[in-house]
Structures are given as structure tokens and as C-alpha cells.
Backbone as a chain_set.jsonl record, in Angstrom:
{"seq": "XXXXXXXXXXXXXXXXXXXXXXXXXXXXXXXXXXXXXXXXXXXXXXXXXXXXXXXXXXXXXXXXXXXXXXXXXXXXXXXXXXXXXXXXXXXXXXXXXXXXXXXXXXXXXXXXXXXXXXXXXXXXXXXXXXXXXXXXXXXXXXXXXXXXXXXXXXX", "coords": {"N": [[-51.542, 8.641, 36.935], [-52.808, 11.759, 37.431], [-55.879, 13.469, 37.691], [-55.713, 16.352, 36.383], [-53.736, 15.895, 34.767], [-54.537, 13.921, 33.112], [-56.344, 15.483, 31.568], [-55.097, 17.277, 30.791], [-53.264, 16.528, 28.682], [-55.341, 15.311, 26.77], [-56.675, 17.538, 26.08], [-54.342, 18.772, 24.34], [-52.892, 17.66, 21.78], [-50.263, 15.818, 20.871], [-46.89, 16.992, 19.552], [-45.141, 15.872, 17.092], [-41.517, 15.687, 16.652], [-39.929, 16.624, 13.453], [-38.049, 14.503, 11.65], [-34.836, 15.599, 10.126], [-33.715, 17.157, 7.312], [-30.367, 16.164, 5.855], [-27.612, 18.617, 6.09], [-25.296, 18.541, 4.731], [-24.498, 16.218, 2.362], [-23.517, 12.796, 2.879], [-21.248, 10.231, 3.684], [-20.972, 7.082, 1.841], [-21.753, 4.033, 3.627], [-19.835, 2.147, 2.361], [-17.893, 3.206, 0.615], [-16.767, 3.138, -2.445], [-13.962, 1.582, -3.766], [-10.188, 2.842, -5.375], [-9.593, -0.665, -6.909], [-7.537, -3.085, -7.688], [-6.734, -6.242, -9.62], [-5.387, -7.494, -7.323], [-7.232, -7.306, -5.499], [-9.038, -5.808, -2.488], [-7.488, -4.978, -0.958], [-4.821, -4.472, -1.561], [-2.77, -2.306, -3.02], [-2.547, -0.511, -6.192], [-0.191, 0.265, -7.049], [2.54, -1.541, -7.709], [5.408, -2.477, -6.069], [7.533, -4.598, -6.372], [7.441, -4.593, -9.353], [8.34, -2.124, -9.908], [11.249, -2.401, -8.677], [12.034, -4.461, -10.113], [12.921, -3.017, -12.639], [14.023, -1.419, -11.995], [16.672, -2.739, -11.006], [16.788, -3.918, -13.962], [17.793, -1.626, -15.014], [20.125, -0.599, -13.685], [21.792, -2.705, -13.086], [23.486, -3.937, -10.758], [22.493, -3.417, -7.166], [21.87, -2.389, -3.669], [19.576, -2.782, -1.381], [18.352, -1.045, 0.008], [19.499, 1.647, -1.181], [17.474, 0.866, -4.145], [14.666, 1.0, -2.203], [15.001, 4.239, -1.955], [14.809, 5.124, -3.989], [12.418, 4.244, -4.793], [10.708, 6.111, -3.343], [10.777, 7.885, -4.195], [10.06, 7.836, -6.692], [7.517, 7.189, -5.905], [6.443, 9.698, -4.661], [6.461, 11.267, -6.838], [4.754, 10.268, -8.363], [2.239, 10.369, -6.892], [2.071, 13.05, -7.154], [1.122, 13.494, -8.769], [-1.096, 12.112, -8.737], [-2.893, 13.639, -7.065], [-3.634, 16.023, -7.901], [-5.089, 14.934, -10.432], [-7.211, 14.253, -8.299], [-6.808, 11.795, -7.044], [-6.389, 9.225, -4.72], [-3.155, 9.35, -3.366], [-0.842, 7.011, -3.365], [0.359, 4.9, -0.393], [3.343, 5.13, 1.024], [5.669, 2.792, 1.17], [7.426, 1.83, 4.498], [10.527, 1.451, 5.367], [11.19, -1.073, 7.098], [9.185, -2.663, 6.431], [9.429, -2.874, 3.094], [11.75, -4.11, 3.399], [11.15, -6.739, 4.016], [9.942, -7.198, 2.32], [11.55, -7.365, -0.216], [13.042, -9.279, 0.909], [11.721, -11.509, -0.102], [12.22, -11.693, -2.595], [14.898, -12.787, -3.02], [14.258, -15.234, -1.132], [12.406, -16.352, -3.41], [14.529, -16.472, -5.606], [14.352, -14.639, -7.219], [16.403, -12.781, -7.172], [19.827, -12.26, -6.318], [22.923, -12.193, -4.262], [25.446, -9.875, -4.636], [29.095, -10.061, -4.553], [30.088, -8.068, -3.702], [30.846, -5.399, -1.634], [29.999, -2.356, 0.618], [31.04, -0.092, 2.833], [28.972, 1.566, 5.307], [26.675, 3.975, 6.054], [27.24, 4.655, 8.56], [29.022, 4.205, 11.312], [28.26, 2.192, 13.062], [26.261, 1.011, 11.935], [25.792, -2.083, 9.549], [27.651, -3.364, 6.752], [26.506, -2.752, 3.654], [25.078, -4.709, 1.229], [25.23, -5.886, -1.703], [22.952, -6.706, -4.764], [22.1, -8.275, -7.459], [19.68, -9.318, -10.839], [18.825, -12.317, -11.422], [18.962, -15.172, -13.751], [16.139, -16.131, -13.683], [14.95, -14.267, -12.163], [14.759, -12.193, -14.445], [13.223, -13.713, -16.329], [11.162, -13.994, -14.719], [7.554, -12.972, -14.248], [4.711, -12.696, -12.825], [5.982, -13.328, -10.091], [6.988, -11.549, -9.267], [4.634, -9.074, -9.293], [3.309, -10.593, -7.408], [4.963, -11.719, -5.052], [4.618, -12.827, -2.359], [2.37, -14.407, -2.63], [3.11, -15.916, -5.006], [5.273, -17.703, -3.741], [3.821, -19.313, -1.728], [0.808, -20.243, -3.064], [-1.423, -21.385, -2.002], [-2.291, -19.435, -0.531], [-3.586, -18.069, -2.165]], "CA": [[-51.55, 9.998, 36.427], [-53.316, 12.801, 37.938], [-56.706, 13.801, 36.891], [-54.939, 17.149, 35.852], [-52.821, 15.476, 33.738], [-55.441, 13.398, 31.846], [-56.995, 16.481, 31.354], [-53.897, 17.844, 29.556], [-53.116, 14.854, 27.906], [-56.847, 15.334, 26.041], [-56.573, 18.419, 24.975], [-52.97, 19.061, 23.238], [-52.014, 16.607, 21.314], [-48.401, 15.8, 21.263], [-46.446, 17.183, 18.074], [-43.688, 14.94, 17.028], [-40.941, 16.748, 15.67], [-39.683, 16.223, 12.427], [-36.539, 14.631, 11.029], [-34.593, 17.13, 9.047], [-32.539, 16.561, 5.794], [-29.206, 16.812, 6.492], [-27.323, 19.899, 5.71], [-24.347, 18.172, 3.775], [-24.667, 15.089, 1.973], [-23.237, 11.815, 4.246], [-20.38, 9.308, 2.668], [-21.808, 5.633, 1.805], [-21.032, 3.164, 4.41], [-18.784, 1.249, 1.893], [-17.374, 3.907, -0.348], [-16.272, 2.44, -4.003], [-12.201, 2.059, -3.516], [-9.512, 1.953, -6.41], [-9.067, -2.047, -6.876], [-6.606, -4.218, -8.944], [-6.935, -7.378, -9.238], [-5.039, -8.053, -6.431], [-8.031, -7.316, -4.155], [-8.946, -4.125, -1.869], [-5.961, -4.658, 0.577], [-3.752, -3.836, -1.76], [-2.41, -1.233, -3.964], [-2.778, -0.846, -7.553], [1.209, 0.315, -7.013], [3.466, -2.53, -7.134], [6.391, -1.819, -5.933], [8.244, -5.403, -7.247], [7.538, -4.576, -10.501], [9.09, -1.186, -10.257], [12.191, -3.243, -8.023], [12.881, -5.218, -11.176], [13.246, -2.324, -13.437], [15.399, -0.958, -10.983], [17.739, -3.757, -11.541], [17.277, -3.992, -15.309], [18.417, -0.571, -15.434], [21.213, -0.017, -12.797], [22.696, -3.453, -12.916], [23.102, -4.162, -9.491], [22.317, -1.947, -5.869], [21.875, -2.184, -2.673], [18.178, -3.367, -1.135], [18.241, 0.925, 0.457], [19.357, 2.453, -2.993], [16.025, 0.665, -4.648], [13.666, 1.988, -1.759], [15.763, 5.277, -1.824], [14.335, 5.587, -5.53], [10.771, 3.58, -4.751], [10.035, 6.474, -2.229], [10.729, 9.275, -5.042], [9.178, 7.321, -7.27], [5.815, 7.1, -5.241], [6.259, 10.972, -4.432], [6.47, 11.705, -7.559], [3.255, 9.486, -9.161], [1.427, 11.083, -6.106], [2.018, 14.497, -7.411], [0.077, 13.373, -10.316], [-2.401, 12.075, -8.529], [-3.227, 14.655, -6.19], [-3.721, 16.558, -9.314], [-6.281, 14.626, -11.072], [-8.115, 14.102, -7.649], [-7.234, 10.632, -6.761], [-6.064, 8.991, -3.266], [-2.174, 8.93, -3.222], [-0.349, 6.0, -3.029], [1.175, 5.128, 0.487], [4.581, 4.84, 1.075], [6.138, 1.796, 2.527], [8.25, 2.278, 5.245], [11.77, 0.275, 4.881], [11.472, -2.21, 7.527], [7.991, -3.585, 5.344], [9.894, -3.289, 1.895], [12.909, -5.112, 3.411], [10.834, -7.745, 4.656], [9.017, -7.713, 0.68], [12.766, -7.447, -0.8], [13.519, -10.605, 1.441], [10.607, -12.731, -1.018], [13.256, -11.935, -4.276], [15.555, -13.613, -2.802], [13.715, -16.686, -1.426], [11.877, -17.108, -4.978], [15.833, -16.686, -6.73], [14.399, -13.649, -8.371], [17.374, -12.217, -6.797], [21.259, -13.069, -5.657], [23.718, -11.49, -3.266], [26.8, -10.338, -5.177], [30.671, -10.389, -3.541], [30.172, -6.509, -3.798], [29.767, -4.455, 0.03], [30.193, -1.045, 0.864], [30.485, 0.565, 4.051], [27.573, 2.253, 5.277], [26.929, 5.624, 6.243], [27.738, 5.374, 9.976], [29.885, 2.84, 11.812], [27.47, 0.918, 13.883], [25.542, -0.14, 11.066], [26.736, -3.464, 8.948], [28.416, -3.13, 5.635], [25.817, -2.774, 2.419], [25.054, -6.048, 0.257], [24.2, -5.828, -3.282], [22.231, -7.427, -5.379], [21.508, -8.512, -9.072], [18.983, -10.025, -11.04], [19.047, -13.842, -11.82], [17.998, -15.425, -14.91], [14.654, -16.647, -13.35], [14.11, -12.637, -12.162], [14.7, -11.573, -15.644], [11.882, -14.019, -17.492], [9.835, -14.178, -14.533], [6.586, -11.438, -14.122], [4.013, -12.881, -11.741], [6.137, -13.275, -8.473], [7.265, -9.827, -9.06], [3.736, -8.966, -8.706], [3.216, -10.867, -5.74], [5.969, -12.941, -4.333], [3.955, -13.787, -1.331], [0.886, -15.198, -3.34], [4.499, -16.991, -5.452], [5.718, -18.83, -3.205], [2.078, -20.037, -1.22], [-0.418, -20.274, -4.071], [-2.626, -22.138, -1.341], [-3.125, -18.286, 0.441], [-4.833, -17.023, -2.794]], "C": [[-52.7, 10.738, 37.118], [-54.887, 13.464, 36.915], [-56.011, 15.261, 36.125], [-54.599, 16.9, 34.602], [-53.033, 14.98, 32.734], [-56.06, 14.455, 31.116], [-55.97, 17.195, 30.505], [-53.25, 17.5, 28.496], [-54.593, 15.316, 26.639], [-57.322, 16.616, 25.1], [-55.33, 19.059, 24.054], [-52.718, 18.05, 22.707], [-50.24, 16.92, 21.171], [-48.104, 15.723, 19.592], [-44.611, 16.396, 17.849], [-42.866, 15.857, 15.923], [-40.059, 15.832, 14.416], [-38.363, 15.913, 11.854], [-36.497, 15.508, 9.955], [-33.57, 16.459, 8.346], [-31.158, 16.758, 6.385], [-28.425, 17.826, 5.878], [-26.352, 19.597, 4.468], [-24.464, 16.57, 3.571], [-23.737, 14.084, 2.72], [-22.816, 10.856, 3.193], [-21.214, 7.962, 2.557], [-21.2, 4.866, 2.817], [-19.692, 2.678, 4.031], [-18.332, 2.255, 0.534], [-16.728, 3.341, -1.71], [-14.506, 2.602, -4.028], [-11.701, 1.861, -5.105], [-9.345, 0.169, -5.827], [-8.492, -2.279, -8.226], [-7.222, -5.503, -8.787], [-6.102, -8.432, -8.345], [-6.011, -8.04, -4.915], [-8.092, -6.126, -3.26], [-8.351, -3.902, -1.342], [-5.298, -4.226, -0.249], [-3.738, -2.735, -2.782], [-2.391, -1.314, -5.214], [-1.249, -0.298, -7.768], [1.98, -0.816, -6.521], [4.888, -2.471, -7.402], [8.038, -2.927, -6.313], [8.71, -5.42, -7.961], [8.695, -3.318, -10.71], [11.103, -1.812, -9.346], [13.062, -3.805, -9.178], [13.369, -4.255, -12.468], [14.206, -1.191, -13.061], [16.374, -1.152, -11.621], [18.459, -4.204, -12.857], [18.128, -3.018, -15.427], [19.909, -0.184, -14.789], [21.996, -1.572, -12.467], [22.365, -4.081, -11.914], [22.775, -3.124, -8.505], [21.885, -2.842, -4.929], [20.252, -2.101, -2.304], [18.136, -1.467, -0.796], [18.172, 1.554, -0.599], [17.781, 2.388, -3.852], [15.225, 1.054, -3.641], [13.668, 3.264, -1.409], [14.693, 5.818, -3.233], [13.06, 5.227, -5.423], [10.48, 4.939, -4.205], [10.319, 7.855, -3.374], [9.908, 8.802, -5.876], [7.638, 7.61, -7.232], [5.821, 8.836, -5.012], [6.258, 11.542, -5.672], [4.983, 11.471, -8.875], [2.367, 10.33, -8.321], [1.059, 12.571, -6.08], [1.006, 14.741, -8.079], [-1.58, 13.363, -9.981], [-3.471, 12.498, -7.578], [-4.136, 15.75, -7.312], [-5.365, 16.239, -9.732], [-7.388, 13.891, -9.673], [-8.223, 12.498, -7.17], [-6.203, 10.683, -5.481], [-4.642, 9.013, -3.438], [-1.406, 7.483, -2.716], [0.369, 5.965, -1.269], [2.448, 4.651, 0.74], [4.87, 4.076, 1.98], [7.215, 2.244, 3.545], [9.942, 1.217, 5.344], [12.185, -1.118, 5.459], [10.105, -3.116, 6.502], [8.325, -4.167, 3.732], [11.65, -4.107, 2.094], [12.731, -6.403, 3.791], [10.048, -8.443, 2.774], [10.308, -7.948, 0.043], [13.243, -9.105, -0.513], [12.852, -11.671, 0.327], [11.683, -12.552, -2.16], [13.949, -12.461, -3.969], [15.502, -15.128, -2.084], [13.006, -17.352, -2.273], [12.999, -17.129, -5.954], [15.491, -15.417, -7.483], [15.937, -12.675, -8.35], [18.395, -12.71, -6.337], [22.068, -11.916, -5.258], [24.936, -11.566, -4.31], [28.195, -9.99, -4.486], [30.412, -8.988, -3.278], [29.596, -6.187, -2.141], [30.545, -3.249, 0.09], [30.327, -0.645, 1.809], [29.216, 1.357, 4.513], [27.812, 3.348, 5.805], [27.821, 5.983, 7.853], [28.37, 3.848, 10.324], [29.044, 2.038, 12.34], [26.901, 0.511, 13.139], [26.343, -0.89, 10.065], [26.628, -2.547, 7.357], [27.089, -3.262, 4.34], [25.882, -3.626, 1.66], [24.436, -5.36, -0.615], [23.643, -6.821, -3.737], [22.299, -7.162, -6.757], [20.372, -9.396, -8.946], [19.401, -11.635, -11.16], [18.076, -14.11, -13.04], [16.274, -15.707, -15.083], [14.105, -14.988, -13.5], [13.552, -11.999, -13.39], [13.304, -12.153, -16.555], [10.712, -13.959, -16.759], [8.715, -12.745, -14.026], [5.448, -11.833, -12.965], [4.533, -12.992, -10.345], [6.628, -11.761, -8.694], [5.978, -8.795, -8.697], [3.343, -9.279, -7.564], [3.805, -11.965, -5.534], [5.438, -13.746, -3.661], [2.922, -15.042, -1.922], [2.415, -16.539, -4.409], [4.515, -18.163, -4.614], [4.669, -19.577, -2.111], [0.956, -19.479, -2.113], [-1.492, -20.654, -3.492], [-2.974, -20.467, -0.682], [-4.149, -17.64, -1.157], [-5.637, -16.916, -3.664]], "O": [[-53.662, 10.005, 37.344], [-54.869, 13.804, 35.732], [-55.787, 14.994, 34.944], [-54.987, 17.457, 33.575], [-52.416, 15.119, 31.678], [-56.298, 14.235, 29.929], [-56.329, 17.664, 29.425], [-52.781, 18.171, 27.576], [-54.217, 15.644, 25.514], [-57.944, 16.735, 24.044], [-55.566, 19.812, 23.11], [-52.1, 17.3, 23.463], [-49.442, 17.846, 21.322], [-48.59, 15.006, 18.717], [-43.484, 16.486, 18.338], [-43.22, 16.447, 14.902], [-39.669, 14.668, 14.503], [-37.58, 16.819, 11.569], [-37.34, 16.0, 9.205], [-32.821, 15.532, 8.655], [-30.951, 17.499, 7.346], [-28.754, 17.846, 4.692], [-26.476, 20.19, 3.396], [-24.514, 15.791, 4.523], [-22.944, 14.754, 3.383], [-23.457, 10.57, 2.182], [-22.191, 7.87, 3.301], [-19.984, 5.032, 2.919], [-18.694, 2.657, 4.752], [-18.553, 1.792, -0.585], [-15.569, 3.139, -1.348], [-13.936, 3.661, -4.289], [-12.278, 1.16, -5.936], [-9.064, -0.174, -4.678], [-8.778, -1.89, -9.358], [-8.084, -5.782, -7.954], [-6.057, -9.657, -8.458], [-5.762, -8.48, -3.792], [-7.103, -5.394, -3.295], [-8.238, -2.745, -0.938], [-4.851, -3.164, 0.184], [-4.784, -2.357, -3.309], [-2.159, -2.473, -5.558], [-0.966, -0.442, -8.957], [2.133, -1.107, -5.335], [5.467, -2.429, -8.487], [9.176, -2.484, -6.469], [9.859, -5.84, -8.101], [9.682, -3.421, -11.438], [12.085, -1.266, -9.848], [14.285, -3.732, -9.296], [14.171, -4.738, -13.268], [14.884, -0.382, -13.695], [16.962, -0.446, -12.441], [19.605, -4.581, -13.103], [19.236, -3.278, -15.897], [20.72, 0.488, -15.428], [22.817, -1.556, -11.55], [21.318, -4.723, -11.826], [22.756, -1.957, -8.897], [21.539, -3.981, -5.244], [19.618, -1.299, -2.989], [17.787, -0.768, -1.747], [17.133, 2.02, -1.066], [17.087, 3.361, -4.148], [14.606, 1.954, -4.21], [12.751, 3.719, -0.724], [13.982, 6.823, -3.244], [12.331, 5.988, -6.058], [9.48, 5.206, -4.872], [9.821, 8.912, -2.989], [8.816, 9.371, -5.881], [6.849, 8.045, -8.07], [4.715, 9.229, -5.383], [5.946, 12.725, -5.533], [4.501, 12.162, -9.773], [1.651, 11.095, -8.966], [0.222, 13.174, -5.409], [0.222, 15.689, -8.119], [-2.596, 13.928, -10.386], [-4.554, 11.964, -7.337], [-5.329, 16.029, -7.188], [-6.397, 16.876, -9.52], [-8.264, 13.09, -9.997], [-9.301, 11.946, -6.946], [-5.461, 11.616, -5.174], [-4.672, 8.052, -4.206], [-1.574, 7.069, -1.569], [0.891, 7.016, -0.896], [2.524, 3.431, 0.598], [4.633, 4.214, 3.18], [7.897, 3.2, 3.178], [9.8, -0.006, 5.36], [12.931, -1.975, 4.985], [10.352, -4.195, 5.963], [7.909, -5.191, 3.19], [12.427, -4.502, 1.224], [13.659, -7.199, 3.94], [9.803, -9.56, 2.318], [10.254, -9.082, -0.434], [13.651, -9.917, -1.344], [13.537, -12.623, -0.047], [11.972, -13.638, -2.664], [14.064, -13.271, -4.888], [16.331, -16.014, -2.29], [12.823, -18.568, -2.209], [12.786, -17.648, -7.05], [16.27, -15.071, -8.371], [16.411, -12.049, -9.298], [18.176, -13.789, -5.787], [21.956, -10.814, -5.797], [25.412, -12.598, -4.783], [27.901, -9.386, -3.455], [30.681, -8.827, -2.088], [28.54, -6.499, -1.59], [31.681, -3.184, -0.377], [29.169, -0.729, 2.219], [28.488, 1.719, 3.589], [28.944, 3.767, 6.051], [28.566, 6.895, 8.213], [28.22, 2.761, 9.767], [29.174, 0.884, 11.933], [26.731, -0.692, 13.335], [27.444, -0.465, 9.714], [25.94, -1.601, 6.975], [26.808, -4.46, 4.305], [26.959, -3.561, 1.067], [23.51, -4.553, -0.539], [23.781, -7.904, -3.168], [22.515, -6.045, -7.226], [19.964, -10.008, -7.959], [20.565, -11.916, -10.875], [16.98, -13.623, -13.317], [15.495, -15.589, -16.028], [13.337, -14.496, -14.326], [12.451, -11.468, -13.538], [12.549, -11.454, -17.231], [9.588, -13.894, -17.255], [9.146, -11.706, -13.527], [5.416, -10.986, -12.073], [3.753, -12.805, -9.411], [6.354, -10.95, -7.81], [6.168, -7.834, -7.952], [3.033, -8.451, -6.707], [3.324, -13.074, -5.767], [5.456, -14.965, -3.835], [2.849, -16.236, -1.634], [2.438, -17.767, -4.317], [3.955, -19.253, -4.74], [5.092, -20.673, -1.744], [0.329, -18.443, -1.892], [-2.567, -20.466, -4.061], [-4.144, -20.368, -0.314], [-5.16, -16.938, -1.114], [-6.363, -15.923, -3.715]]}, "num_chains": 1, "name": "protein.A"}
């Protein structure tokens, strides 16, 4: 350094500037979520439960018909809870609830009956129905969570 420079150095001191508050308050890292006691992945909407009351009510239908009605369903709870200021539920999309539909029928909660329909357009296959089964009817925990049903070792 330059005599100069020591010389400038000696007489200003150096003013450190000051952190400043921030203007709008700043979210928590880990924000407090709704939880069930199924854990923070999932939803405190289970869409099983409403599946089987489907079924109580309408007999049999068609795996589409029940997420035809799940998806009004959820638009319609979400109205609510837009309302009183809470997160909306998200809506499954039909290849995810046909892949969750698939678990009622490898736990028996569910059975294929002789009944098919055509479907709306020709290239797609003919409409299977479904009913309950006696198991569906008494049982309440795989309707909650099938998956966690049928591998008790994942949870």
C-alpha cells in the first residue's frame, strides 16, 4: 500500500453499513402444514373413503363415474375451503386414481360385475363396473390406505 493510502486508511475510519429489517415479514423455512395421521405426504382428503360411499349409495359404477363425482366432490369441499382460508385439496388426475382404484380390487374390497357399456368414443374399450364385496362393506382401514393394506411392512 502506498504511503498515501496509509495515510487515508488513518484518518476515516471505515463505516460498515447496517443490516436493515426487512420490509415484509419472511415465511419460516418449514411452514406448519395441515397433517392427518397419515403423515405430511398426504392429504387429510381420502378419496377411498369417499369411493366406498360411492358404492354404498349407487350400487354399482364404473371406476370414471366415481372419479367423475370425486372431482366435483373435491371442487366443491374446496369452495369451502377457499372460504375459510385454508389450502385446497388437490385433485387427482385419473390415471393416479385408476392406479389407487386398482388396490380395491387387489384387497377384494371390490369385484368386476358381468355389466359393460360402450364408451363414449369407439377407440376406447367397453366400461367395466363394479360393486362392493362383503369384505368392502365391513372393512374401513384399507379404504383409508390400501397401499399401507396390503404392505404393512412400508408403514
Amino acid at each position: 500500500m502506498t504511503e498515501y493510502g496509509k495515510k487515508m486508511k488513518d484518518q476515516r475510519p471505515r463505516i460498515r453499513k447496517v443490516k436493515k429489517e426487512p420490509t415484509r415479514e419472511r415465511k419460516p423455512r418449514n411452514p406448519p402444514q395441515i397433517t392427518g395421521f397419515w403423515g405430511r405426504g398426504a392429504s387429510l382428503y381420502r378419496p377411498g373413503l369417499f369411493t366406498k360411499k360411492y358404492f354404498e349409495k349407487h350400487g354399482e359404477a364404473c371406476a370414471a363415474d366415481v372419479y367423475y363425482a370425486l372431482s366435483q366432490e373435491i371442487e366443491r369441499l374446496n369452495k369451502e375451503r377457499i372460504e375459510i382460508g385454508e389450502k385446497p385439496f388437490q385433485r387427482p388426475n385419473y390415471s393416479s386414481f385408476s392406479r389407487y382404484f386398482h388396490w380395491f380390487l387387489i384387497l377384494g374390497l371390490t369385484e368386476r360385475t358381468d355389466r359393460r357399456e360402450p364408451a363414449i368414443y369407439d377407440f376406447l374399450e367397453k366400461r367395466v363396473f363394479y360393486r362392493l364385496t362383503d369384505k368392502g362393506k365391513a372393512e374401513v382401514s384399507a379404504w383409508e390406505d390400501p397401499v399401507r393394506a396390503a404392505h404393512p411392512e412400508f408403514g
